[in-house]
C-alpha positions as CSV (number, residue, x, y, z in Angstrom):
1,X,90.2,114.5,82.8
2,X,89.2,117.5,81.6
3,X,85.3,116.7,82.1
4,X,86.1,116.8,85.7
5,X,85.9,119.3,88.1
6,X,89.0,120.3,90.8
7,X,89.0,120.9,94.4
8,X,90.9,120.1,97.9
9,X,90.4,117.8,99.9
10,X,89.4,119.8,103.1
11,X,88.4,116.8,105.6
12,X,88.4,113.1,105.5
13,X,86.0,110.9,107.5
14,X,85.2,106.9,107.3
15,X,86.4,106.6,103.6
16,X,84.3,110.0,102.6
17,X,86.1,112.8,101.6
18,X,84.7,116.6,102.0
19,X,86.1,118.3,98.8
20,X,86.3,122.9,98.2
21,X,85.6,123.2,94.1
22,X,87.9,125.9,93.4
23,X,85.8,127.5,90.9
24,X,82.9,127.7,92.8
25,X,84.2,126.8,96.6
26,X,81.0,124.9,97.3
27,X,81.7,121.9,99.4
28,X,80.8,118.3,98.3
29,X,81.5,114.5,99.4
30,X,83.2,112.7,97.6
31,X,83.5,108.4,97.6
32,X,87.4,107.0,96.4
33,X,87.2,105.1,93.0
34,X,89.2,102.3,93.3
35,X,91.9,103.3,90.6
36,X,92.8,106.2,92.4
37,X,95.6,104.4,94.5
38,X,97.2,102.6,91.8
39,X,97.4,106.0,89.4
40,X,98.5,107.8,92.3
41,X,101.3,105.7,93.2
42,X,99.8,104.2,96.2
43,X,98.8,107.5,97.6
44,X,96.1,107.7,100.1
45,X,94.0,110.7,100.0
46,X,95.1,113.2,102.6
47,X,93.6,116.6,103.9
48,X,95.1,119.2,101.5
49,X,95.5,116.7,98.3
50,X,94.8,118.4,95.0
51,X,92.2,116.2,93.2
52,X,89.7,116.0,90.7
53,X,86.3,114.5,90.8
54,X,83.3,114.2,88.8
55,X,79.9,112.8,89.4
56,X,78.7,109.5,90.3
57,X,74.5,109.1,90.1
58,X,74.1,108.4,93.7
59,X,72.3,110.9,95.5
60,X,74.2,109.4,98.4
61,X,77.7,110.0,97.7
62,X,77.1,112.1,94.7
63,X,80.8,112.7,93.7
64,X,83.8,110.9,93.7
65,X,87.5,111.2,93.4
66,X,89.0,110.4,89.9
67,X,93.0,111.6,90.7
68,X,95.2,113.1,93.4
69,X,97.4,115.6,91.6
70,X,100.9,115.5,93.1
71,X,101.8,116.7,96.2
72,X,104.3,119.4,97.6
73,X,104.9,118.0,100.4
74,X,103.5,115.6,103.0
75,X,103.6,115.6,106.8
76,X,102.3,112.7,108.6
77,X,101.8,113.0,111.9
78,X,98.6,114.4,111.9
79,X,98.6,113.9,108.3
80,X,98.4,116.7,105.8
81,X,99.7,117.8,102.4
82,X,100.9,120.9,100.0
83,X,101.4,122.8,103.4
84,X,102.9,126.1,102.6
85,X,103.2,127.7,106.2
86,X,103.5,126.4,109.5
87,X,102.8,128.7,112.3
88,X,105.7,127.8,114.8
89,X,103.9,128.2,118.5
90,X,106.2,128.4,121.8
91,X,105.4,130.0,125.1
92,X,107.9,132.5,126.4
93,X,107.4,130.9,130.1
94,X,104.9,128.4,131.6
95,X,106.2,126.0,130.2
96,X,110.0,126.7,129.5
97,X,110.3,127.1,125.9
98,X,111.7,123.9,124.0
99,X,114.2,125.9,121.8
100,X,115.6,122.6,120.6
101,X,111.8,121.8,119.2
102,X,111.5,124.7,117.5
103,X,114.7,124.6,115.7
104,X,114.3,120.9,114.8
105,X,110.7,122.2,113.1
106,X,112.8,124.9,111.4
107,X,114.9,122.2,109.8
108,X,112.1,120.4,108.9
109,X,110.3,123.3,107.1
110,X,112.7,124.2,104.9
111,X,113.7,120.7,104.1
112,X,110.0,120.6,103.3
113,X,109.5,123.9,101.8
114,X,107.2,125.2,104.4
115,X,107.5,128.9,105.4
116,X,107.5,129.3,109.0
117,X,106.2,132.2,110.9
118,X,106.9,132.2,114.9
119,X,104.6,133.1,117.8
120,X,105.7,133.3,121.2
121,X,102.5,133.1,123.4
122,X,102.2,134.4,127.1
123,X,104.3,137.3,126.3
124,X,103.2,139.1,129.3
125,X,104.4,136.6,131.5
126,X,107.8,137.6,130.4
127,X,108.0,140.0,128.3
128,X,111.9,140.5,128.6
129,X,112.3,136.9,127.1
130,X,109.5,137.9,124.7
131,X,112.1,140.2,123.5
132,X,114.9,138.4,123.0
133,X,113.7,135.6,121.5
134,X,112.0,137.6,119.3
135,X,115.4,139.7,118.7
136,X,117.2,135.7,118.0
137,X,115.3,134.5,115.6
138,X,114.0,138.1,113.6
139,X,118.1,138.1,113.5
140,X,118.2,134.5,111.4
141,X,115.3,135.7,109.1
142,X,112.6,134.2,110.7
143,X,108.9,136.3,110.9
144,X,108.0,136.6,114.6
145,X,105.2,137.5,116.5
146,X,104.4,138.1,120.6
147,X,101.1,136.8,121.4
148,X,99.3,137.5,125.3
149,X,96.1,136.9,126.6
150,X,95.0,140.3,125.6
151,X,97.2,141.2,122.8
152,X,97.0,138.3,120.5
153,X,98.4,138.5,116.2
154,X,96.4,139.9,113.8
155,X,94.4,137.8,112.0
156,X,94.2,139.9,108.7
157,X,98.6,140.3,109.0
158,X,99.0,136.3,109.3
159,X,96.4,136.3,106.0
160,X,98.8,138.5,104.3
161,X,101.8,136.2,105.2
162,X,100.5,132.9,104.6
163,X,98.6,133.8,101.0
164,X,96.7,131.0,98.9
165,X,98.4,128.5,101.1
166,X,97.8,125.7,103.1
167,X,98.7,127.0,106.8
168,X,99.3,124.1,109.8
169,X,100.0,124.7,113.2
170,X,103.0,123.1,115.7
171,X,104.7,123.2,119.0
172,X,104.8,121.4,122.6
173,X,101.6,121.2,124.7
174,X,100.8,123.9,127.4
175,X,101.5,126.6,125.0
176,X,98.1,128.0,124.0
177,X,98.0,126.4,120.3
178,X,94.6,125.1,120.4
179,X,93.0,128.5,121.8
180,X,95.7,130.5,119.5
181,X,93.9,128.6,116.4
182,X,90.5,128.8,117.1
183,X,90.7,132.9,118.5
184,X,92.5,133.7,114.7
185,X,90.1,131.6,113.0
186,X,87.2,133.0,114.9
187,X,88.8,136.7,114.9
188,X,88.7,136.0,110.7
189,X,85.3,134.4,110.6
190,X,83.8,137.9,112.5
191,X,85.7,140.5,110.6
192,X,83.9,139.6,107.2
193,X,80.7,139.0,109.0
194,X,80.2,135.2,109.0
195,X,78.9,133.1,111.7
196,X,81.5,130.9,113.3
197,X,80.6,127.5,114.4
198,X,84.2,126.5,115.0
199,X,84.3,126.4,118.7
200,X,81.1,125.0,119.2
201,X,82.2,121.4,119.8
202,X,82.5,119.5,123.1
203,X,86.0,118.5,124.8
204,X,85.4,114.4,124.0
205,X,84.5,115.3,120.1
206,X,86.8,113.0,118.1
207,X,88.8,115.4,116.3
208,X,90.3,115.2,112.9
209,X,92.5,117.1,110.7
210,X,89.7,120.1,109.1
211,X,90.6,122.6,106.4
212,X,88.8,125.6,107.4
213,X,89.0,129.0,105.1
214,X,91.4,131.6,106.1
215,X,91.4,134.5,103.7
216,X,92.2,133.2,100.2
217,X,93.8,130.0,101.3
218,X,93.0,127.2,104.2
219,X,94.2,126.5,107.8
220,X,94.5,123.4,109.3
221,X,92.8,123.2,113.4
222,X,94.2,120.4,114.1
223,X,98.0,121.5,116.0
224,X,100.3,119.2,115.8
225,X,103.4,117.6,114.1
226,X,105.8,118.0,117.0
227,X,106.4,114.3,116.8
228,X,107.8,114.3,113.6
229,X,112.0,112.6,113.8
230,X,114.6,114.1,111.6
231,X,116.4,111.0,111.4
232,X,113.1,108.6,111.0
233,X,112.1,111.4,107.8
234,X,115.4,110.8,106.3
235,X,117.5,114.1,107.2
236,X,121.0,114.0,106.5
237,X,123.2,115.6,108.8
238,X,124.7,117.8,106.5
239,X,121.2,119.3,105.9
240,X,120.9,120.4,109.8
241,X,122.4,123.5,108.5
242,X,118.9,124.2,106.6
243,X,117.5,125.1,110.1
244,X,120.2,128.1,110.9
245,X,120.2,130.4,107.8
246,X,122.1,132.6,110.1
247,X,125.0,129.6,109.7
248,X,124.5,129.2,106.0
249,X,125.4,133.0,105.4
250,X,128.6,132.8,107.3
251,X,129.6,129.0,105.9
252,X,131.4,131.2,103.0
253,X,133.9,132.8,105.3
254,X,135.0,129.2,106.3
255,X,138.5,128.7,104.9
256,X,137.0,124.9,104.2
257,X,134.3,124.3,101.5
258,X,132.9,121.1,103.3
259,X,133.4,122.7,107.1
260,X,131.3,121.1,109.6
261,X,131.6,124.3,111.6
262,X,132.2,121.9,114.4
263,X,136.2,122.1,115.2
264,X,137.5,123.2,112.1
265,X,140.4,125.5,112.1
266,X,139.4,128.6,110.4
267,X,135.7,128.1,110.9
268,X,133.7,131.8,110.1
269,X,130.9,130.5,111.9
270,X,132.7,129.3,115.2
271,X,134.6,132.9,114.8
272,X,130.6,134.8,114.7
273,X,129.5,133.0,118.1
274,X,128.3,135.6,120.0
275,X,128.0,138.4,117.5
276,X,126.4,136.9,114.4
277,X,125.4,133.2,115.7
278,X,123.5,133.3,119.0
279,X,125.9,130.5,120.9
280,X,122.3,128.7,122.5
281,X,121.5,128.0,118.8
282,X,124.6,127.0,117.6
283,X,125.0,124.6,120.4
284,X,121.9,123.0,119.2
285,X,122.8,122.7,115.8
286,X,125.8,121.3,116.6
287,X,124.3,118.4,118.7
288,X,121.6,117.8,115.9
289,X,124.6,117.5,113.3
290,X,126.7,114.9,115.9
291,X,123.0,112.8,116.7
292,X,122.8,112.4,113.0
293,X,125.9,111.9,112.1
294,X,126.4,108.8,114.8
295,X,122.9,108.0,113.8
296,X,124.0,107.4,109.9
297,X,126.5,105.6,110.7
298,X,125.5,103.3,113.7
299,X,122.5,102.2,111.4
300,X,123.3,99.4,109.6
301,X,120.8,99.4,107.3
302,X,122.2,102.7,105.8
303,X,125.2,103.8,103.8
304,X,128.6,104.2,105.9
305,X,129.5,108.2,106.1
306,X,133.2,109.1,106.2
């Protein structure tokens, strides 16, 4: 397929896919050619897909996709793929922050390779809790930011983090992730002197998942993905530990190679609660490990775990 030209699929509407050419990031529509499926293994074509099209004749639909280049990654609830960072949104206060959420979306990047960066809105509600959760989970390794009504994240710092990538956003309802995404998006759109169009759209507009440019890669404005299960996307519960790097460091100390960190003897993580585990987070992961664990084995239609 060298004839054809490459792009991503930056929206998908009725069957018609809007496509960014890499080379020269003009926009077209593109039609499906029936064979695409079947190559791709069945794939459907998803906001974010790698592809390559080439022309068709029709002045209508003048392009149309030849192959979906494998993916990344995939999440599907709102569906997008090849998402490299996922910008983790929680309120401090108003509502209570879900700290059980965000972890499970923790596990759930780095099972799916997704950098996350974290943004506690309404700081100035609270800006003592600002601070500590900030201090808990810069402490893991985790890239934090306080965001208030006035004092919101750079736009041009997130750029630097998120790269070429693919960006998404996630967290519970209430928090501010709609107006969070369209202010940075906006705040971007003005600095290099473009005219934004983004929040010009009424409150009943059907909305679907939309690539929009953000520095030299693409954010998505549609938040979501706080609906996605760790047991219904196949995480083991040996992999809960993904979610707590903080645990992972300290695993080595454990006198046991396969230690649970749940009521071991010996345990170096059980010994660090307080000092080098936070005990709020480890209480979390050890009622993610036990859910999965019972889960794996209650399920009959999966593999019996010792």
């Amino acid at each position: 397929m060298e004839h054809y030209k490459k792009g991503i699929i930056t929206k998908g509407v009725g069957g018609i896919y809007t496509v960014r050419d890499h080379l020269s990031g003009e926009y077209v529509s593109c039609a499906v050619r029936g064979g695409v499926k079947r190559r791709g293994h069945g794939m459907n074509p998803t906001v974010g897909d790698e592809v390559c099209y080439g022309p068709t004749g029709d002045p209508d639909i003048p392009f149309i996709l030849e192959k979906i280049e494998p993916r990344h990654n995939l999440l599907i609830r709102p569906p997008l793929a090849n998402v490299s960072n996922m910008l983790l949104t929680f309120a401090v206060c108003d509502p209570i922050p879900d700290l059980k959420l965000l972890d499970k979306m923790l596990i759930i990047c780095r099972l799916k390779d997704i950098k996350p960066i974290i943004i506690f809105t309404k700081a100035d509600l609270d800006p003592k809790q600002a601070d500590k959760l900030i201090e808990i989970y810069s402490a893991c390794g985790y890239t934090c930011f306080k965001s208030s009504h006035d004092n919101k994240p750079d736009s041009r710092k997130l750029m630097a983090l998120t790269g070429k990538g693919v960006t998404g956003f996630a967290g519970p309802s209430g928090v501010g992730k709609s107006t969070l995404c369209n202010y940075i998006l906006d705040d971007e759109a003005m600095q290099v002197g473009e005219v934004s169009e983004r929040l010009k759209r009424g409150k009943h507009t059907t909305r679907h998942v939309e690539l929009f440019e953000f520095g030299e890669g693409f954010m998505s404005d549609t938040p979501g993905f706080t609906s996605l299960d760790l047991f219904d996307i196949g995480v083991e519960y040996d992999q809960v530990a993904l979610g707590y790097p903080e645990i992972q460091s300290l695993s080595h100390g454990c006198k046991y190679d396969d230690c649970r960190h749940i009521n071991e003897k010996d345990c170096a993580v059980r010994e660090a609660l307080g000092s080098g585990v936070d005990p709020d987070r480890y209480a979390r992961y050890k009622e993610f490990y036990e859910e999965l664990y019972s889960k794996r084995n209650d399920y009959s239609g999966r593999k019996k775990y010792e």
